[in-house]
Each structure stands twice: as C-alpha cells, then as structure tokens.
N, C-alpha and C positions, 0 to 999 in steps of 0.2 A: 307403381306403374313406370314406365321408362315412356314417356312424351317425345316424337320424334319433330326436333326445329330441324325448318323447312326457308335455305338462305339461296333461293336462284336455284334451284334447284337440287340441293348437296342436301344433304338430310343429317343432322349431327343428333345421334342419340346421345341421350340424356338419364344418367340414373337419378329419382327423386325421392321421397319415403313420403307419402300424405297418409293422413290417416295412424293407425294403430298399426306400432311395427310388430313385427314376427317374433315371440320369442325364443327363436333358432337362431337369431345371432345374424340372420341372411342381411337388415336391412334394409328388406321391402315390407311393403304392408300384409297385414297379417291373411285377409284376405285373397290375396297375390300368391301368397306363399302356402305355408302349413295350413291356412283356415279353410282354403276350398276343398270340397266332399272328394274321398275315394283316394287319398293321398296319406301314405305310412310314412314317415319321418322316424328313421332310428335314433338311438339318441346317442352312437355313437358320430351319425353325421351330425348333430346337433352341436358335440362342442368341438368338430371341425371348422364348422362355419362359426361359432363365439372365436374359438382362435383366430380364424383368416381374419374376420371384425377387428380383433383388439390389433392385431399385426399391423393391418391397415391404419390403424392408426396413429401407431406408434412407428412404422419407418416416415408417416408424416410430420410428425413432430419434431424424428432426428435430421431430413433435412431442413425443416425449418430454421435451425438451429442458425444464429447468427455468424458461426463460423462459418457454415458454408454460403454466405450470403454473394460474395464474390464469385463461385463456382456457378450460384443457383441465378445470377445477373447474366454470365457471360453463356450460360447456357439457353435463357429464356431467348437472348438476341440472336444466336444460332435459330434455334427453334423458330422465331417469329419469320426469319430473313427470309425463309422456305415454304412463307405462305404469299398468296398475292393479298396485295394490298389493303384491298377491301374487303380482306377473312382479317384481319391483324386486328383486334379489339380488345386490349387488357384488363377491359373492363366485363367482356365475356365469360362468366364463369366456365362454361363449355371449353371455352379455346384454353382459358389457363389451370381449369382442371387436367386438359389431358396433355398439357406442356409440362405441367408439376409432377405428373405420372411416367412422360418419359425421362424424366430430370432423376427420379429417382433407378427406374430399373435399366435405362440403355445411354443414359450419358456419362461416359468415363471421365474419369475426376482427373486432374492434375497427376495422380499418383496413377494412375491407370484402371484402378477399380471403377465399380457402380456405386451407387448410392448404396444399394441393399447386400451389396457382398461387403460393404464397410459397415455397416449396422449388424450382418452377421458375425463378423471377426471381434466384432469392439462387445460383443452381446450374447456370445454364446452360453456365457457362463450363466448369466441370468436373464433367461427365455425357459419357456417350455418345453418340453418335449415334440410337442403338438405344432408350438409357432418353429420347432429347428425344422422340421420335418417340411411345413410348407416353406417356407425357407430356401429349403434345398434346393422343393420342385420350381419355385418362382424365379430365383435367380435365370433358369434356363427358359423361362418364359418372353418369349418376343411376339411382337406386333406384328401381324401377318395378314394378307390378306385371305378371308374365307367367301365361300360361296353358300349360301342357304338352301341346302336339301332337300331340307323336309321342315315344315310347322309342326309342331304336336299341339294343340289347343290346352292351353293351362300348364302347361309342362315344360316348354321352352322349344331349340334348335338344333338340328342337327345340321352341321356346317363342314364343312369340306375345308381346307387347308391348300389353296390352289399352285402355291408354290413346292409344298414340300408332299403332298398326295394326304395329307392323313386326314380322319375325320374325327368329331367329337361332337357329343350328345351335351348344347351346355342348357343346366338348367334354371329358365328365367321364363315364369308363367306370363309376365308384362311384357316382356320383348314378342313371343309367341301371338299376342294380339296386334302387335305393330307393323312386326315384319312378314312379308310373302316370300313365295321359293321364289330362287333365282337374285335373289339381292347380293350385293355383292359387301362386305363387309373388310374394311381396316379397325382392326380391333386388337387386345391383349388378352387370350386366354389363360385362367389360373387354374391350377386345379385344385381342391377342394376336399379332404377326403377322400372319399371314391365319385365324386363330380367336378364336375367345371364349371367355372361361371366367367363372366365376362370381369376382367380388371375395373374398368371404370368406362365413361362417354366412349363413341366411336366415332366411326364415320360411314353412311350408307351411302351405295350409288346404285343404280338400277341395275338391271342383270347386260343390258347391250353394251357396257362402257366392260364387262371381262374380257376380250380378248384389246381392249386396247392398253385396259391398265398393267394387264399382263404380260403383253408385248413388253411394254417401257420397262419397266421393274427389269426384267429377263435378258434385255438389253443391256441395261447397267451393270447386273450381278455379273453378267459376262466381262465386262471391263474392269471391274470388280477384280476378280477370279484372277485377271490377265498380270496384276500387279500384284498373285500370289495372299493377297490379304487372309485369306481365309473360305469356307463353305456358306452356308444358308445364315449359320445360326450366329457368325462373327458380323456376315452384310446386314443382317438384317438389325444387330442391334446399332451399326454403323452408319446406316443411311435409314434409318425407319422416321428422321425427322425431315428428309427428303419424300419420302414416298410418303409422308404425312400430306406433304405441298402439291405431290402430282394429283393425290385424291382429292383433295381439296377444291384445287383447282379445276380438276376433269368433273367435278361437284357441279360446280359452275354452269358448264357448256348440259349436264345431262338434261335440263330443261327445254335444251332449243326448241324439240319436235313441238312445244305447247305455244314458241312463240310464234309460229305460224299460221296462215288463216286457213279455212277450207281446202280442200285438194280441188287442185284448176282454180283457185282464185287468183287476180294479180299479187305478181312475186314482188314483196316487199320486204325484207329481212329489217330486223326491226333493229334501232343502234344498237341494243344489246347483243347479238350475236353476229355483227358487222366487229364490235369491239374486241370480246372475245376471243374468235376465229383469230383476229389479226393478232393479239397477243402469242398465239399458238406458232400462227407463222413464224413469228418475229422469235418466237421462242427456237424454230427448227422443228416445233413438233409437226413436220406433213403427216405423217398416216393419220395423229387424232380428226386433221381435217380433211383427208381422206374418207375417214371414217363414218366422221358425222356428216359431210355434204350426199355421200353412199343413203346413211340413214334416215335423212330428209327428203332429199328429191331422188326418185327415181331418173325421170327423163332427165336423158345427157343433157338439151340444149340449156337446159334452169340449171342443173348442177356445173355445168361450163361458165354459166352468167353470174354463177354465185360464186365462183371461183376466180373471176377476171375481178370481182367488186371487193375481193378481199387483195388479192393481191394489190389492188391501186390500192386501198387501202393501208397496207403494208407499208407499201411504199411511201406515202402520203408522213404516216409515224415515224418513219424511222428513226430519222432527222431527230424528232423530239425524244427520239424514250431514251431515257435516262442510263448510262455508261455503268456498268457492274463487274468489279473484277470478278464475281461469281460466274460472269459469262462461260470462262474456261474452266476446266479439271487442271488441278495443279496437283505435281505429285506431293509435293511437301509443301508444307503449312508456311516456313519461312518466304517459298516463292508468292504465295496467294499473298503473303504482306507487302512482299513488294510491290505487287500489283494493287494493292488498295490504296498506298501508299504516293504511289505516281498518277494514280486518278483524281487523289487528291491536290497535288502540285498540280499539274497541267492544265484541272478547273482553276484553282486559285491562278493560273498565269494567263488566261484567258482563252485556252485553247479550245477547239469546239469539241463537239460527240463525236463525230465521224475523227479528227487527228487523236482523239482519248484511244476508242479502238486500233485503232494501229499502230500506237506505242504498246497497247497488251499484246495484238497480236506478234511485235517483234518479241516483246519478252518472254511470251508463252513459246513462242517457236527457237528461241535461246536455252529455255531450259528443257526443250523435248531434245534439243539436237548437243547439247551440251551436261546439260546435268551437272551444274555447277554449285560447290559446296560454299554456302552463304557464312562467314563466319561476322559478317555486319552490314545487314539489309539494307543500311542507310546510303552506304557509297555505292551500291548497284540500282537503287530509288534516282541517284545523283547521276548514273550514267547512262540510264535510263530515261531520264528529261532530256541530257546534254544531247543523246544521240538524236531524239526529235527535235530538239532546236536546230540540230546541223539539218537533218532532212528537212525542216520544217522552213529554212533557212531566216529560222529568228537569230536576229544577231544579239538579244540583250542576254541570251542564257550563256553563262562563261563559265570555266572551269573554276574559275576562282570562286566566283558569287556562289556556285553551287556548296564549291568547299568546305564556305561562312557557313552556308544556311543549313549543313547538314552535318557540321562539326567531323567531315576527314579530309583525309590529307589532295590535293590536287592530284599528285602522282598516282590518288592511289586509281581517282575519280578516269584520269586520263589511261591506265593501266585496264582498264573494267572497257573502258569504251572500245580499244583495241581489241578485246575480246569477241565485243560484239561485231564491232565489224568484220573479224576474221571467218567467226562460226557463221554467219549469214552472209559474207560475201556482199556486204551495204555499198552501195552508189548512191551516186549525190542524188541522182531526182530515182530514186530505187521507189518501181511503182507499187512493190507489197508492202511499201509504210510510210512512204510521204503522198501527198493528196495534191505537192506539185506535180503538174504537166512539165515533159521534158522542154526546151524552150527551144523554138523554131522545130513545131510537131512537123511541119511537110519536108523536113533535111532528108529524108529519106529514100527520097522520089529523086530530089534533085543530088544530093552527094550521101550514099549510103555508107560509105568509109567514117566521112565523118560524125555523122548519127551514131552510127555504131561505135566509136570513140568513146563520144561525150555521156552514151547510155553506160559504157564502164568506166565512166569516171569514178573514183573509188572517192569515196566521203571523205 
C-alpha cells in the first residue's frame, strides 16, 4: 500500500511493504502487485523489477559509505534550509527518505558528478547488464511536477509531466487507491523495463494549487535560463530541492478552504492562515495570496478585509522574522558567503534585523552592479561591516579592529570600501542602507541648497 500522511494539509506519500511481498522484485505486497486476478506479469519484466530492487539498494549503500559522509552532511543542510520550519524533522522517515534520494540522483558532488553517475563510472565493470541499462535511463531521471489524469483501479496512473508536456502510465496498484485525477504530484519517475514506477515518497497537493505552483517554477526556470545555465533537465536537477520547499510549503496553505466556517458565517480566519498568508507575503509571494484569498471568499468586501488583516499582519512580523542571506539570488556561491558571513558579525555586534537587511541589500546591489572577482571573502565580510558602521555611524567599528578580527591587511579592508563607495555612489545618511534620518529633515523648506549639499555628502 502507499498510506498517504496528511501534515496541514500537504499530503506526503509514503511507500511501505506490510504483508507478503511480491515475488517480482516490485517491493509491494503481493496482493497489491502480481496477486490480484486478471493481471499477466512477463518474466522478463520480472527480473527488471529484481534488478531495479537490488540497484536500489546498492546505490544506497555506496552513498552511505562514510567517505561521503561530508558531502551527504552539507547536502542534507542545503536540502533542509529550503523547507519551512515546521516540515524540518530528522527524525521523519518521509522527509529524510526523500532528502537521501535527492542526495543521491540530483546533488552534485564536489567533483561535479551525482551520486549514481559516480556508482556507474567506479561499477561498471561489475554490474549487470540489466542494472547498466536502468543505469543509463536513471541518471536522466529528475523530480518533476506531474498532474494525475486518469486512475486505473488496481493498475496504477497515468500522469502528465506539466513542465515538459509528456505523459506516463506508472504502475502502482496502492497509489491508484489513494490518489484522484487532478492531483498534482512532486515526484521522481524511473523507468522500469518497459514501465515506470515512482522512485520513492513524494509530495501531493490538490489539483487548485497547478497553475500557482506552475507559475513559480516557470518564473524561476526563466531566471534560470537568463544566466544561460542550461534547459529543463540541468534546472531541474539544480533547484529540485527548492521546488521541494515551494511544494511543501504551498502543502501548507492547500487546507485553508477547511479552516473556514459555513459560507455567510462571521469571517474569522483562524491564527493558522493569518500566519501562513503572512509568511507568503513577507516571502513576496503576492499571486499565491492572490490566489487563495480568490479561492476562499468570493465577495470583494471579506476578500478586501482578509487582505488589510494580513497585511497589518505583515507588517506587525516583520521586525521579528529572522535576517537570511538566502533572501537574495547570488550569482556565485563565494558572494552568498559573504553575505552569510556579515549576518553573522552584525548580529554578533548588536545590530538589529532591519540595519542586517540593508547591509545585504548594499552587497547584493554591489555585486549585480559590479560583479566583482572575490579572491578572499574575508576582507569584502570586513568591508562590508566597515561600510555599515560608517552609515550606521557606529564609531567602535575601525579599520584596524576589522583587520585583527578577520586576519587582512587594513589597506586592503580600506581599498574594498572605496570600491563600494564608488560603484554605489554612498552618502553619509544614503537612505538605501542606512536607517539614519538625514539630520534637520525640514532644511529643505527653509535652505534647499543646503539640504541638497549635506544629502551628497559623500561617506
């Protein structure tokens, strides 16, 4: 059977074996599979599916493998960072079976490979025939979103492939009893033989959350695309532990319609979709709340009043939610360090959330407008504090102390700053990153010369 857990409304299927397994090699119970009436089993798919079985089990083993224990640590933390919060449970078989599963087919290793393109190179010689062949088809296998078709009672789904158009018949007599058309499905198809079956656990959301989780995806691949990365099959083994996080969390919100009472009863949104919603906001995702205030209330004036009560809300958070250099897209990996980096010093120096944000947003707008090659993350960390002390105008940050605490040289710290002042054109109370007010706000009225002076006061 495949048992579908059901967390706020996100549905995470689950493969289990109870009972007397199949002896097709499938894994499910025998009854599930080969045992029910009216059903031919060839036996060349027979030790298709023994192979796919023994594969599985053995690309588990090679990453287990305490060499990669380092690779398979800094991968689960990627993985986890991209869920919210209250999905993050390591103790969830579901959540770290299918983080273990994209660890092995779509997280590239230090060397650039995947897990299972290093198991085929290091194993080719002694493998199967049978296991080189699924092999082949798996490596090109990615997590995609699909759409559910059609049921076939005992037999499995036939499922649409909503990003790339294709379709496929997979067959799973247990899923077939769980799931209805129109579901919308994150999952990894394998192929099999001459079938397909589903890789392992997935993700369900109801059929109304398609064109919004489609949207986002479609969004991204296009910024994607825009920095040349690659097509479908490079984005998607690339950010498939992002669009883990969007389904996950759009998982969340697909319950709301249940948290309401009768239609025409007093509008009371209950904390849970007051919380959520505002997550969304705070996120920038308007259309998902677009979307679902649309699919909840009809009448404008409640979908207006539900909309004013998120926003104060919003507003009410902001203050507290916690600073994330993930906030922004960094084109390179060494800028996101920096930025982790200086979130880190600036809490340790006592600075609040609101001045953390605006030291990212100079850096992130530093290296859109600059694109500068990092050959030591540490002294652009150090010039990057220095510049928000000067805007900040804390006097205890100095070039020197920076120097000490980050082991380079002052010239080099004061050389980087110049930098950024140039490319940003920085003034002393410069209102896109210091949270000072310029000082004597009404100069304007009375001596606009000199206003305008003291506004290009240069850092």
């Amino acid at each position: 059977m495949i048992p579908v857990r059901r967390e706020r409304g996100c549905r995470q299927i689950r493969r289990v074996v109870p009972g007397r397994a199949c002896p097709c090699g499938s894994g499910r119970d025998f009854l599930e599979c080969c045992g029910h009436g009216g059903k031919i089993v060839f036996l060349s798919q027979v030790r298709w599916r023994r192979a796919a079985q023994g594969l599985r089990r053995k690309l588990g083993e090679y990453a287990d493998r305490p060499a990669l224990a380092w690779e398979a640590a800094k991968a689960q933390d990627l993985y986890f960072h991209c869920l919210n919060p209250e999905l993050v449970n390591t103790d969830d078989e579901v959540t770290v079976e299918r983080c273990f599963e994209w660890f092995i087919f779509d997280y590239p290793l230090s060397d650039g490979r995947t897990i299972i393109e290093a198991f085929l190179q290091e194993n080719a010689d002694r493998i199967s025939f049978h296991e080189l062949v699924l092999l082949a088809e798996w490596i090109k296998a990615r997590s995609s979103l699909y759409e559910v078709r059609q049921v076939r009672p005992r037999e499995g789904l036939l499922i649409r492939d909503i990003l790339r158009s294709r379709e496929y018949f997979v067959t799973d007599p247990a899923a077939s009893a769980e799931i209805v058309p129109g579901t919308i499905l994150f999952m990894r198809v394998l192929k099999v033989g001459e079938e397909y079956e589903f890789s392992t656990s997935g993700l369900a959301l109801p059929a109304f959350c398609k064109d919004i989780i489609h949207r986002r995806v479609l969004r991204d691949f296009r910024a994607f695309q825009q920095k040349k990365r690659g097509g479908w099959q490079r984005y998607l083994q690339l950010r498939a532990h992002k669009i883990n996080g969007w389904v996950a969390r759009l998982g969340l919100t697909a319950a709301i319609p249940q948290l309401f009472g009768r239609e025409g009863a007093e509008y009371s949104p209950s904390p849970a979709l007051t919380r959520y919603l505002a997550n969304l906001l705070l996120d920038e995702e308007h259309e998902w709340v677009d979307h679902l205030v649309r699919h909840l209330r009809r009448a404008a004036p409640e979908r207006e009043r539900l909309r004013r009560l998120i926003l104060r809300l919003a507003a009410q958070e902001k203050e507290r939610r916690p600073v994330d250099a993930g906030d922004y897209h960094w084109s390179h990996d060494a800028y996101a360090e920096v930025a982790r980096q200086v979130v880190r010093s600036l809490r340790a120096r006592g600075y609040n959330p609101e001045q953390t944000r605006r030291a990212l947003r100079l850096w992130h707008d530093f290296c859109v407008k600059r694109q500068p090659v990092l050959r030591k993350t540490a002294a652009w960390v150090a010039a990057v504090v220095y510049a928000m002390g000067r805007l900040e105008l804390d006097s205890g940050v100095s070039q020197q102390e920076l120097a000490g605490e980050y082991g380079v040289a002052p010239s080099t710290i004061s050389a980087h700053f110049r930098s950024l002042c140039r490319t940003l054109s920085l003034t002393a109370f410069d209102h896109r990153y210091s949270t000072h007010r310029l000082p004597l706000t009404d100069l304007a009225a009375t001596d606009p010369l000199l206003a305008k002076l003291l506004e290009s006061l240069k850092l």
